[in-house]
C-alpha positions in Angstrom: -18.9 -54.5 -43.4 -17.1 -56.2 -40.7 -14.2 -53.5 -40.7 -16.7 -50.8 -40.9 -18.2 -52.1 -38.1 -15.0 -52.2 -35.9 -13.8 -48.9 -36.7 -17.4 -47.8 -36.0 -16.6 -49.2 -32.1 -13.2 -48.0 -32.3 -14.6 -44.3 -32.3 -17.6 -45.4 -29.7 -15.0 -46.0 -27.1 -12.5 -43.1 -27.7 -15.3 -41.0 -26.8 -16.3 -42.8 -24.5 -12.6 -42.3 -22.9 -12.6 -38.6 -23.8 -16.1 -38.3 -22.1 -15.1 -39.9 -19.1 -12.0 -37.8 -19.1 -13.7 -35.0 -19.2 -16.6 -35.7 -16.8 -13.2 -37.2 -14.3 -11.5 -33.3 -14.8 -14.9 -31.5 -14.0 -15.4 -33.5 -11.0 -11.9 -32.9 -10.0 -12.5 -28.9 -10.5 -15.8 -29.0 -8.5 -13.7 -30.7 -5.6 -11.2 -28.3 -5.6 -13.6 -25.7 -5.5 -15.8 -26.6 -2.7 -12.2 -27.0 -0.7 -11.2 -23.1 -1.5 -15.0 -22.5 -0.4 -14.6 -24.3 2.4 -11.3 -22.9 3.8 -13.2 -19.0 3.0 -16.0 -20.0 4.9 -13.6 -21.0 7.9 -11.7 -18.2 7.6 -14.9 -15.9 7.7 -16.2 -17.9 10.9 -13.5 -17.5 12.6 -13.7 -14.0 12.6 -17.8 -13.2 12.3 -17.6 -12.1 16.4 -16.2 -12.4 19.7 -19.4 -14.9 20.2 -17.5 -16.9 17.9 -14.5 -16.9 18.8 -15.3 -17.5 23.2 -16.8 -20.8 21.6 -13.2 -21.9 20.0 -12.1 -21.4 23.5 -11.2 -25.7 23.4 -8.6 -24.6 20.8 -6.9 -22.3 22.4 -6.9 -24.3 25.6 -5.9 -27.6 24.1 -2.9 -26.1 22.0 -1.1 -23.7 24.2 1.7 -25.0 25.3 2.8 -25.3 29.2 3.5 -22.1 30.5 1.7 -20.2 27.6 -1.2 -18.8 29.9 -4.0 -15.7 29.1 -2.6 -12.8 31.2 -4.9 -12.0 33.4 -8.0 -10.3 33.1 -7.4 -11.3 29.5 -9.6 -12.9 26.8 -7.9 -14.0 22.8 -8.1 -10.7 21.0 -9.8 -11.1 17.3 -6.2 -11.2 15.9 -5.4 -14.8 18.3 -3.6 -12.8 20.8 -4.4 -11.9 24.2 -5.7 -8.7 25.0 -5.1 -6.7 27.9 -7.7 -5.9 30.7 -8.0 -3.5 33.5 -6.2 -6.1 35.9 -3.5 -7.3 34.0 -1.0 -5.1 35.8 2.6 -4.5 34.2 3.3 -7.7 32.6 5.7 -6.7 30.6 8.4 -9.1 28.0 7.7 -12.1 30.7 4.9 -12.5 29.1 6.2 -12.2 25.7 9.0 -15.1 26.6 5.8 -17.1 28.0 3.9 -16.7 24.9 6.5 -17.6 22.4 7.7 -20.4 24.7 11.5 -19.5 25.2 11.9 -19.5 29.3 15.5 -18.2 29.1 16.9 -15.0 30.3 17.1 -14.0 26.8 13.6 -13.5 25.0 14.9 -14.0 21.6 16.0 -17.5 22.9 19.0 -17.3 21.3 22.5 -15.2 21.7 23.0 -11.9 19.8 23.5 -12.8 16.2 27.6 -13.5 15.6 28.5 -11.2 13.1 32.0 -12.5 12.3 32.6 -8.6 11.7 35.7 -8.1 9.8 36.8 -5.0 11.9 35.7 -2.6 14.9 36.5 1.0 15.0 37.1 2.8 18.0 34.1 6.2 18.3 33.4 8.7 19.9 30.2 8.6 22.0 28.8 10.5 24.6 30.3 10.7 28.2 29.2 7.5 29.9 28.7 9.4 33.3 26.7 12.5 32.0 23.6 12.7 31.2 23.5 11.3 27.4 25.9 8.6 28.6 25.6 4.7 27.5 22.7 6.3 24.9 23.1 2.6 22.9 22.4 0.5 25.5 19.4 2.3 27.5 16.0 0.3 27.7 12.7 1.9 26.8 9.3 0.7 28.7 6.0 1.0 27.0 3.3 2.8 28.2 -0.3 2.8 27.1 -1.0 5.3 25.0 -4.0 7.1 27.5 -5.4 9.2 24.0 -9.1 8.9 24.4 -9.6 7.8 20.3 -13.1 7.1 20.5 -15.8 8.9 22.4 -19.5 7.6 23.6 -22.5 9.4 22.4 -25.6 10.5 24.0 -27.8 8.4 21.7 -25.0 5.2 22.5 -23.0 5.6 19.6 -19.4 4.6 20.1 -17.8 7.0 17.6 -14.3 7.4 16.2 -13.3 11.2 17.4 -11.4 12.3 13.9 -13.2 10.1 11.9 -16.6 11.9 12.9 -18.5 15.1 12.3 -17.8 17.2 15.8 -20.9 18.9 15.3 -22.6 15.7 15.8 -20.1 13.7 18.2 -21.4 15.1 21.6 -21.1 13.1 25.2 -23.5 12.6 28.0 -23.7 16.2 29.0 -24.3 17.3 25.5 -21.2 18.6 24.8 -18.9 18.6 21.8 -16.3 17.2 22.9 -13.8 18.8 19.7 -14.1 21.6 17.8 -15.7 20.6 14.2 -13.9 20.3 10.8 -15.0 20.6 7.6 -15.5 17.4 5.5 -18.2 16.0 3.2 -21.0 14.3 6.0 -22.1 10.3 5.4 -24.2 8.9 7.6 -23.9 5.3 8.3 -26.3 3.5 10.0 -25.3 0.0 11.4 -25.9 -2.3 14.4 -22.9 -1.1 16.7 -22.4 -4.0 19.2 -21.1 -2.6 22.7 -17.5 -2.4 23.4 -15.8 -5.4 25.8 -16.5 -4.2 29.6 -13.4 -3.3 32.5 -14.1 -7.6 32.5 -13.4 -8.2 28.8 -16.5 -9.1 27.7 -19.0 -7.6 25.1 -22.3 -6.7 26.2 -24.9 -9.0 24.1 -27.4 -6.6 23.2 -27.1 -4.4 20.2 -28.8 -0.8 19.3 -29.5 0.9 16.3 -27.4 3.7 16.4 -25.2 6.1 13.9 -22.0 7.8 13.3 -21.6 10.9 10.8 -18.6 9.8 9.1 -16.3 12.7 7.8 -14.9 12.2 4.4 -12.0 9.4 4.1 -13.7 7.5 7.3 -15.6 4.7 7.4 -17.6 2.1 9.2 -20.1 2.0 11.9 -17.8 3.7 14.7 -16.1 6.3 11.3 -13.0 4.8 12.3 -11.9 2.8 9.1 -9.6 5.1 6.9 -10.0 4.7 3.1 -7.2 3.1 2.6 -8.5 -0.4 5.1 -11.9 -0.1 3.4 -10.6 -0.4 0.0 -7.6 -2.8 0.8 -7.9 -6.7 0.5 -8.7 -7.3 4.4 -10.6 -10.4 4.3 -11.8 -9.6 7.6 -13.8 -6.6 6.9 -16.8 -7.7 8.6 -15.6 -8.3 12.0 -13.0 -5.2 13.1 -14.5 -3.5 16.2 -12.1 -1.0 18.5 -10.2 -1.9 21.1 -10.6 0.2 24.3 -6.8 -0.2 25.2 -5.2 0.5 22.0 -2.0 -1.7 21.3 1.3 -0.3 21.2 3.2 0.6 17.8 7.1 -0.3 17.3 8.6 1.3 14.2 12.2 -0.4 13.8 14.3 2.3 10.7 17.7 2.1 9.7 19.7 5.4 9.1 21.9 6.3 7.1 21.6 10.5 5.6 18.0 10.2 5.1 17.6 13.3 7.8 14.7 15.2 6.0 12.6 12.1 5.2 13.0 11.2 8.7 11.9 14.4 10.2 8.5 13.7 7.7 8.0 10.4 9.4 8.1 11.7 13.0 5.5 13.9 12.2 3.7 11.7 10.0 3.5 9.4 13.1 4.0 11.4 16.6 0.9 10.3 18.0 0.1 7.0 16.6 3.9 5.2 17.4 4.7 4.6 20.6 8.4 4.0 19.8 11.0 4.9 17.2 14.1 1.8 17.1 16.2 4.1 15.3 19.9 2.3 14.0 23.0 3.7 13.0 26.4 2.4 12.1 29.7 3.7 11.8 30.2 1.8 8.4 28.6 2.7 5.3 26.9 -0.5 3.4 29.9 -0.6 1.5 32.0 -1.0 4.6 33.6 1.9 5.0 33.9 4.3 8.6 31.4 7.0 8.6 30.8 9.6 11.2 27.6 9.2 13.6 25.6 12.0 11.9 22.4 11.2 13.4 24.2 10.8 17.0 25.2 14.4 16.6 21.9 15.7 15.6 20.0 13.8 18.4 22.5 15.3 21.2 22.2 18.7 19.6 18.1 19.0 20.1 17.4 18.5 16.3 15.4 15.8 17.2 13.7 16.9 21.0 10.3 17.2 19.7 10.3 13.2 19.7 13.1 12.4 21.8 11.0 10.8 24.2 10.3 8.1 21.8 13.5 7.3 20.2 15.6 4.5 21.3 19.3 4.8 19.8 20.5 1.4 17.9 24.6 1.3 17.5 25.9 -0.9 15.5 29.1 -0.8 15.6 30.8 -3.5 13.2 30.9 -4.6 9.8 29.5 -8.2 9.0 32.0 -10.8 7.6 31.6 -11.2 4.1 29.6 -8.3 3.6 31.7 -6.2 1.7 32.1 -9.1 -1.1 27.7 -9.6 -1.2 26.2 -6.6 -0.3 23.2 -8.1 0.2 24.8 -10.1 3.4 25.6 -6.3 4.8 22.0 -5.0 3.7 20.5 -7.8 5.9 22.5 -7.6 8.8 21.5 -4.1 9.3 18.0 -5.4 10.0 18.7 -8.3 11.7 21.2 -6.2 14.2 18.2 -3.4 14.7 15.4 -5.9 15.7 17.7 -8.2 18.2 19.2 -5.5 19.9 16.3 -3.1 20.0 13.6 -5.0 20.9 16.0 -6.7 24.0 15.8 -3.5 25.0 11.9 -2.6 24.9 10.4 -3.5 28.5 6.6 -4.5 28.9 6.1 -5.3 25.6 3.0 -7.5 25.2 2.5 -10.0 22.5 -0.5 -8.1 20.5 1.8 -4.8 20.5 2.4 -3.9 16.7 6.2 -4.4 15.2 6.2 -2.0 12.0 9.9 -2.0 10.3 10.9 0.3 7.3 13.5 1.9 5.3 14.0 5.3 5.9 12.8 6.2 2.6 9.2 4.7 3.0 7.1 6.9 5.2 3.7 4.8 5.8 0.6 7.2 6.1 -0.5 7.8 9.7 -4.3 6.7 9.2 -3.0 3.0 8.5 -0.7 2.8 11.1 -3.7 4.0 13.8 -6.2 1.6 12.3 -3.7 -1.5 13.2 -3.1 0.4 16.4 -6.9 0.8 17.1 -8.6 -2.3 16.1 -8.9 -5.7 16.6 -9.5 -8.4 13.8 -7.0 -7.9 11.4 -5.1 -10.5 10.2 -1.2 -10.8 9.6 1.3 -9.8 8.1 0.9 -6.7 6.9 2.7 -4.9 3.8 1.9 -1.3 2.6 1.2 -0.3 -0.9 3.7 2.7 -1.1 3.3 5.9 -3.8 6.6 5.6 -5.3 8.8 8.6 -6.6 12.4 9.2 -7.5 14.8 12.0 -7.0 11.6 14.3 -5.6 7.9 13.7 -5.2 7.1 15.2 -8.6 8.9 11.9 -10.4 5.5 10.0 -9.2 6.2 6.2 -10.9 3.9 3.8 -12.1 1.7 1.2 -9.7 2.7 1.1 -6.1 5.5 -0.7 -4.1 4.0 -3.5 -1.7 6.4 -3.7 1.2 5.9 -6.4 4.0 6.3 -4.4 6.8 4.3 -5.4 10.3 3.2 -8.3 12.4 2.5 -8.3 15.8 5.2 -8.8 18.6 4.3 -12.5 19.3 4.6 -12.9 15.1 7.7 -11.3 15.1 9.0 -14.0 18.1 7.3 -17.4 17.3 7.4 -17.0 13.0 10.5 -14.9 12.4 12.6 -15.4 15.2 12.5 -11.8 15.9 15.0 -11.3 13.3 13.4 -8.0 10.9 15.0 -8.8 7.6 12.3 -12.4 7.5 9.5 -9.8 8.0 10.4 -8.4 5.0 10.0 -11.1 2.9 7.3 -13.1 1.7 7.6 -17.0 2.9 6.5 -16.7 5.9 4.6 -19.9 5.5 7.4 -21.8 4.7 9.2 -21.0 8.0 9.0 -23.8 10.6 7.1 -21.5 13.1 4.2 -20.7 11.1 2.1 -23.9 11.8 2.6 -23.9 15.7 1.7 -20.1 15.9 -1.4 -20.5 13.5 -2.7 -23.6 15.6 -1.7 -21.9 19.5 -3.2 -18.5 18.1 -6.5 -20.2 17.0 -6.5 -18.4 13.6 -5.4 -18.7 10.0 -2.8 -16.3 9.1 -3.6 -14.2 5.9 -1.3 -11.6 4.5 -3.0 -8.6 3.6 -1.9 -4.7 2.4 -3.3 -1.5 3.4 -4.2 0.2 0.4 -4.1 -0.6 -3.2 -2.7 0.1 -6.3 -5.0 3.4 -6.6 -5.4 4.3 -2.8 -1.8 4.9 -1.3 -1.1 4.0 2.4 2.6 5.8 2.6 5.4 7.1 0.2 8.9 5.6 -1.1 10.6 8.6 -2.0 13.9 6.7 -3.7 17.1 8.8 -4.4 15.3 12.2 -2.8 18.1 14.0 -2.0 20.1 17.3 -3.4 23.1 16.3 -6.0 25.5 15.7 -3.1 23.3 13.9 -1.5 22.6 11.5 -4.4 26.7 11.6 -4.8 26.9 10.7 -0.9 24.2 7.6 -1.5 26.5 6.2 -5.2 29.6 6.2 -2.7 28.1 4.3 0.4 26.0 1.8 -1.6 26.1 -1.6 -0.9 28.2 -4.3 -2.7 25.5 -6.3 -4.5 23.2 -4.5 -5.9 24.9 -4.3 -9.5 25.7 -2.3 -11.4 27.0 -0.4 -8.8 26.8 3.0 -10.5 29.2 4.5 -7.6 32.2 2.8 -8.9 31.7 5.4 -12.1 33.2 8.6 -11.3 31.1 10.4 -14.2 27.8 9.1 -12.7 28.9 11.1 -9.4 29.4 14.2 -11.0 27.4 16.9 -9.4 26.0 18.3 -13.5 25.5 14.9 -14.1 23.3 14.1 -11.0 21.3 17.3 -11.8 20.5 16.5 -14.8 18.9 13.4 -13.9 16.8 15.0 -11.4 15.9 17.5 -14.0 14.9 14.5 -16.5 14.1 11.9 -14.4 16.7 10.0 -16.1 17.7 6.7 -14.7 22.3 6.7 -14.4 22.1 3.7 -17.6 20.4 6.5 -19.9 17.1 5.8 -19.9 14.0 8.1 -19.2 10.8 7.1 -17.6 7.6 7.8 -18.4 6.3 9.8 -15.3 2.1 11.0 -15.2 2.0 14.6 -14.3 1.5 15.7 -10.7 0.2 18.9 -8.7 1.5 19.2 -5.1 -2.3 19.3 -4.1 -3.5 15.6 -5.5 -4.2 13.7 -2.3 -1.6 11.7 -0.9 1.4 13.5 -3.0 4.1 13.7 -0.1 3.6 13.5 3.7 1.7 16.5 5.5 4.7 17.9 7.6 6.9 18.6 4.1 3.6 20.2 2.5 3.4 22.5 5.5 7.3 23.3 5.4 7.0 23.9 1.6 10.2 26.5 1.3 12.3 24.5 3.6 12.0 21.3 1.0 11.0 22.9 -1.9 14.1 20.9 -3.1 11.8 17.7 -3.2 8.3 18.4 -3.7 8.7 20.5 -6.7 11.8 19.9 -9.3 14.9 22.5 -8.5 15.7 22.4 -12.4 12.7 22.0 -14.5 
């Protein structure tokens, strides 16, 4: 009896221990849930309204550091960044320098970056004395962009131009102010809340009023594109329209990519406000290459957008680069955003930095959405429709490129260097704490678009067989294998077949879904428009 009765109390208190363990791990889990609630709820708060945000005021007073003053006429934008009123003037990269801190000559607060370059060749460029002369080292100053996006309403509605129904957009006098396009109507009824005044502020009263949203537009002013509305924004709720839209930088390397390139002008004439384009006279590989792009921009291939194009020369090869290609891959980003942004006057620190390869393309509706509104957080990455060899080899899922921050991110996070926008540990960087407590907001990463609602194009490998041959050759040393160092994989009869199979250079075949060239979002507008002249990659050449 006596040892039943002690392994009787043995039991009692193991389950006793298990319960307790268990009651201990379920209190633990309800802790760490109210926390994530609580950091949601903060992060909502912060955002709900410019009401809101005037009352955190104390923050953003308390934490900026000496010199680090609102321009003037200014008030903290919803993104923690000042935004400009009527009476700021020309403020230009002073202000930049004050925001982020540095107070030396140089904004980047630091020396152009030492590339230890293992040689410099000696190139021709154009005559320093005519009028195409010192084309490398010529600033660019931004101007705002005077496009009148959004139009007011006779009832009071502050609409969206291309996102609304013309028939119904009309001003004071009645008018309609843009011929109508077709497109499926939706009409959204909301509380619109006025647009900031010449002073910065926002009128407190709100009006029942209504947009008629075409198809792909959304919101109360229709000025949301599809691919914001279904993204992973946390900040839905609280985007209203700037009236003086920010300024767009799009920093690209070149290399051959001449077609793809003429598809992103036109993709994005009207919503970037400046092209950093960069070319070298090495290959990645480190070999000398002739300035191809030099000669088409001085030849007038390129005038329709030559007003916005700032030339990037790089004219060396970094050390060690041609033993880890991934050290020469870098450098060309690094190199583009230091020397190009030096040379961008009046810059302001809620201006938009957008860097890409020259084989992603993002859609122009995105772009004008981080151009047109305020609220959004940062950083920003793009889901991309990806294809090989041609538009027609569409490949599973989507690829989620980091690609934009704003100007004062780019400085005070990244060090204005390109290649740490790119990747994703932003947080880890020692910047990111200062700028998230002087900005007065937590940083979230988001992505336009989703897995099923593309926001731009990577079109790998879309080039003719020579061209393909041109990209095995000049390749980079690190990306392995390197299928260039195989003189069969660079066979012309070789390359085509690829394209014809969609064939991968180890043998393998992918499994590609079937495409039409009318499905939305198959290639950029501009190609679809010039259908004969790149027939070549929208349909394939050898099916």
């Amino acid at each position: 009896m006596a040892r039943l009765y002690w392994q009787g109390r043995t039991t009692m208190r193991r389950h006793k221990v298990f319960l307790f363990g268990t009651l201990a791990l379920c209190v633990l889990s309800l802790l760490q849930y109210c926390k994530a609630l609580h950091h949601m709820l903060m992060l909502r708060e912060l955002y709900t309204s410019s009401v809101n945000l005037e009352a955190l005021g104390f923050l953003w007073r308390g934490n900026v550091r000496s010199g680090m003053k609102p321009l003037p006429g200014s008030r903290p934008s919803d993104t923690g960044l000042w935004e400009p009123g009527d009476d700021r003037g020309e403020q230009g990269n002073a202000e930049v320098e004050r925001w982020i801190g540095h107070g030396s000559e140089d904004p980047w607060g630091k020396e152009q970056p030492d590339s230890g370059n293992v040689n410099r060749m000696t190139v021709t460029l154009p005559d320093p004395n005519g009028p195409w002369g010192e084309l490398h080292k010529r600033s660019f100053h931004l101007r705002d962009d005077p496009t009148p996006f959004f139009a007011r309403t006779k009832s009071g509605a502050y609409c969206f131009r291309e996102g609304t129904e013309m028939a119904f957009l009309k001003d004071d006098s009645g008018q309609t102010v843009q011929a109508a396009r077709e497109g499926q109507r939706k009409i959204l009824h909301a509380q619109q809340e006025e647009p900031k005044s010449a002073h910065g502020k926002y009128a407190q009263r709100k009006r029942l009023v209504k947009c008629m949203c075409r198809q792909g537009w959304h919101g109360p002013h229709c000025g949301i594109p599809t691919m914001v509305q279904h993204s992973n924004l946390p900040t839905k709720g609280s985007l209203m329209p700037r009236m003086v839209p920010r300024r767009v930088i799009n920093a690209i390397n070149i290399n051959h990519e001449f077609d793809l390139l003429h598809a992103r002008f036109h993709e994005l004439a009207d919503t970037v406000d400046l092209f950093l384009v960069c070319e070298s006279n090495f290959t990645a590989y480190g070999k000398s290459k002739q300035l191809h792009f030099l000669r088409l921009l001085l030849n007038g291939t390129y005038n329709y957008m030559r007003h916005k194009i700032l030339y990037v020369f790089l004219d060396h090869f970094p050390k060690g680069g041609q033993q880890n290609g991934w050290i020469a891959d870098d450098y060309l980003r690094t190199f583009l955003s230091y020397d190009g942004m030096s040379r961008v006057q009046g810059a302001r620190p809620d201006d938009v930095f957008l860097i890409n390869d020259a084989d992603e393309i993002p859609a122009r509706e995105g772009i004008l959405f981080l151009k047109l509104y305020d609220g959004w957080t940062e950083p920003v990455s793009i889901h991309m429709r990806k294809s090989l060899y041609g538009f027609f080899w569409r490949q599973p899922g989507t690829l989620d490129v980091h690609s934009a921050c704003t100007v004062a991110m780019l400085f005070a996070v990244y060090d204005g260097d390109g290649i740490s926008l790119r990747r994703r540990d932003y947080y880890s960087m020692p910047g990111f704490r200062n700028y998230q407590r002087e900005s007065g907001h937590i940083l979230v990463h988001w992505s336009i678009g989703s897995p099923v609602h593309y926001a731009g194009w990577h079109c790998s490998w879309c080039f003719r067989p020579e061209g393909i041959s041109h990209k095995l050759i000049s390749a980079q040393n690190g990306d392995f294998p390197r299928w260039g160092d195989y003189v069969e994989k660079r066979d012309l009869n070789y390359i085509k077949g690829l394209i014809q199979t969609g064939g991968w250079f180890d043998g393998s075949v992918g499994e590609y879904p079937s495409t039409d060239p009318k499905e939305p979002m198959y290639a950029p507008k501009y190609l679809l428009k010039n259908f004969p002249l790149y027939r070549y990659i929208l349909e394939n050449p050898y099916a």
